[in-house]
C-alpha positions as CSV (number, residue, x, y, z in Angstrom):
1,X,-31.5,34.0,71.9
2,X,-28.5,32.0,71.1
3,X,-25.6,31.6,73.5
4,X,-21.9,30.2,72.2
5,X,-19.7,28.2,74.5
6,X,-16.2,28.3,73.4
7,X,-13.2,26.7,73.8
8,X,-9.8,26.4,72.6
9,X,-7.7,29.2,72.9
10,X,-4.1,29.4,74.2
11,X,-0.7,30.2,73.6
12,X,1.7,28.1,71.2
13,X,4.6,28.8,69.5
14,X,4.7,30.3,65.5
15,X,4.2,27.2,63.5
16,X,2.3,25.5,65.8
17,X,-1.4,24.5,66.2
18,X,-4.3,25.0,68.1
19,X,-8.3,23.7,67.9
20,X,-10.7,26.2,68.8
21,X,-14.6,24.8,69.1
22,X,-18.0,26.9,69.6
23,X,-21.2,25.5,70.7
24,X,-24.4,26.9,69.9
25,X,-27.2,26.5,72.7
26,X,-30.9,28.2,72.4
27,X,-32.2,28.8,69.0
28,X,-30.3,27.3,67.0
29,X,-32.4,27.5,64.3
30,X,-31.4,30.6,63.7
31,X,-27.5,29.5,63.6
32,X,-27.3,28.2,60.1
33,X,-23.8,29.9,59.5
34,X,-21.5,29.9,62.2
35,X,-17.4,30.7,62.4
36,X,-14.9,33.0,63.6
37,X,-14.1,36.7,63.9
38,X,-10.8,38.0,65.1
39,X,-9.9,41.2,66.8
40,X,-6.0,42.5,67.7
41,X,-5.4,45.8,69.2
42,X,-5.3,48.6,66.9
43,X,-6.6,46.7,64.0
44,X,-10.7,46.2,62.8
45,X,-12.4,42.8,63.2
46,X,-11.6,40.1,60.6
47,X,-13.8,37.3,59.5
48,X,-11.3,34.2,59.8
49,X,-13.7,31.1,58.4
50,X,-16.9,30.2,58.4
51,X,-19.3,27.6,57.5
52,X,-22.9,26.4,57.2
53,X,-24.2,23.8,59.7
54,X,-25.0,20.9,58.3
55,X,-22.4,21.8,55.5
56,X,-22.4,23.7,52.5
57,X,-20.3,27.0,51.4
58,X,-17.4,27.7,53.6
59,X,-15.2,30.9,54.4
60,X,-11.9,31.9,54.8
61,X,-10.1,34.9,54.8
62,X,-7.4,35.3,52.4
63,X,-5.0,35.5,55.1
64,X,-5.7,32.0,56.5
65,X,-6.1,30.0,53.1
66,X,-4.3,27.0,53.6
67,X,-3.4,27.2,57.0
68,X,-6.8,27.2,58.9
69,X,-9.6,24.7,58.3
70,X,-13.5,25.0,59.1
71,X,-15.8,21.9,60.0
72,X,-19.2,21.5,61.5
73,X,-20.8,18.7,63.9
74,X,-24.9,19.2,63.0
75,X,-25.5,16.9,65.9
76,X,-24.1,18.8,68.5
77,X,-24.7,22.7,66.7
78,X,-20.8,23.0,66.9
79,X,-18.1,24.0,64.6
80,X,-14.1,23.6,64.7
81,X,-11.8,25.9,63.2
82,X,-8.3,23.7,63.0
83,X,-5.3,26.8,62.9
84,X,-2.2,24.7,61.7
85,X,1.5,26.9,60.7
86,X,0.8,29.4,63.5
87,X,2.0,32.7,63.0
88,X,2.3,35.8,65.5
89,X,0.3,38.2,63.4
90,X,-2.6,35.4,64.4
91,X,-2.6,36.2,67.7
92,X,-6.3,38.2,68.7
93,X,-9.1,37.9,70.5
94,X,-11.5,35.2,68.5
95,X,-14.6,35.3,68.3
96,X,-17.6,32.8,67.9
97,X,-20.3,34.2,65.5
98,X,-23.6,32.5,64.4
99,X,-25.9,34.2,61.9
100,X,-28.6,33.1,59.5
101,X,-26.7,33.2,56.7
102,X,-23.0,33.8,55.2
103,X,-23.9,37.5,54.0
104,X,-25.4,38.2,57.6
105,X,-22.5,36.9,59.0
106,X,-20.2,38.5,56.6
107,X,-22.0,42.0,58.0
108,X,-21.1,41.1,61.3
109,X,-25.5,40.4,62.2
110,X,-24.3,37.6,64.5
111,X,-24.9,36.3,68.3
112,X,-21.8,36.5,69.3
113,X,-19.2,34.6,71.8
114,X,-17.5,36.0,74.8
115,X,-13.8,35.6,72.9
116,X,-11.2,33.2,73.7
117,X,-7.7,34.5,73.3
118,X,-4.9,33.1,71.0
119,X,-1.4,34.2,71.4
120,X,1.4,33.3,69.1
121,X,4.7,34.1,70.1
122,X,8.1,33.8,68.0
């Protein structure tokens, strides 16, 4: 199995920033595409950004184009998702995913995270 350890979360104001991190313990291995899902009441899971470890392809949901930024560390099996311009529509439960690949992880076939919360207030 794979566990994620994440970190980050918070509340800021809209426009603001925040630095959320996930580390991938166990079999890593099978973690080549890791990134973040988001979930706010009443509304369906969203694939936020993603990317390979190691490098490669990256992810983003249209909604966060320009604003949020993906990044890997191979040596310590963690990626970074850098949220800059902060709105309240951002705010959700995130999620930590790692899959084998960006279609897998696209399907939501992912170890998963226990969720860190972000709040963005106006």
């Amino acid at each position: 199995q794979v566990q994620l350890v994440e970190s980050g979360g918070g509340s800021v104001q809209a426009g603001g920033s925040l630095r959320l991190s996930c580390a991938a313990f166990g079999y890593t291995y099978s973690s080549n595409f890791m990134g973040w899902f988001r979930q706010a009441p009443g509304k369906e899971r969203e694939g936020v950004a993603g990317i390979y470890i190691g490098g490669g392809s990256t992810y983003y949901a249209d909604s966060v184009k320009g604003r949020f930024t993906i990044s890997q560390d191979n040596a310590k099996n963690t990626v970074y998702l850098q949220m800059n311009s902060l709105r309240p529509e951002d705010t959700a439960m995130y999620y930590c995913a790692a899959s084998a690949n960006m279609g897998n992880w696209l399907m939501g076939s992912s170890y998963w995270g226990p969720g860190t919360q972000v709040t963005v207030s106006s």
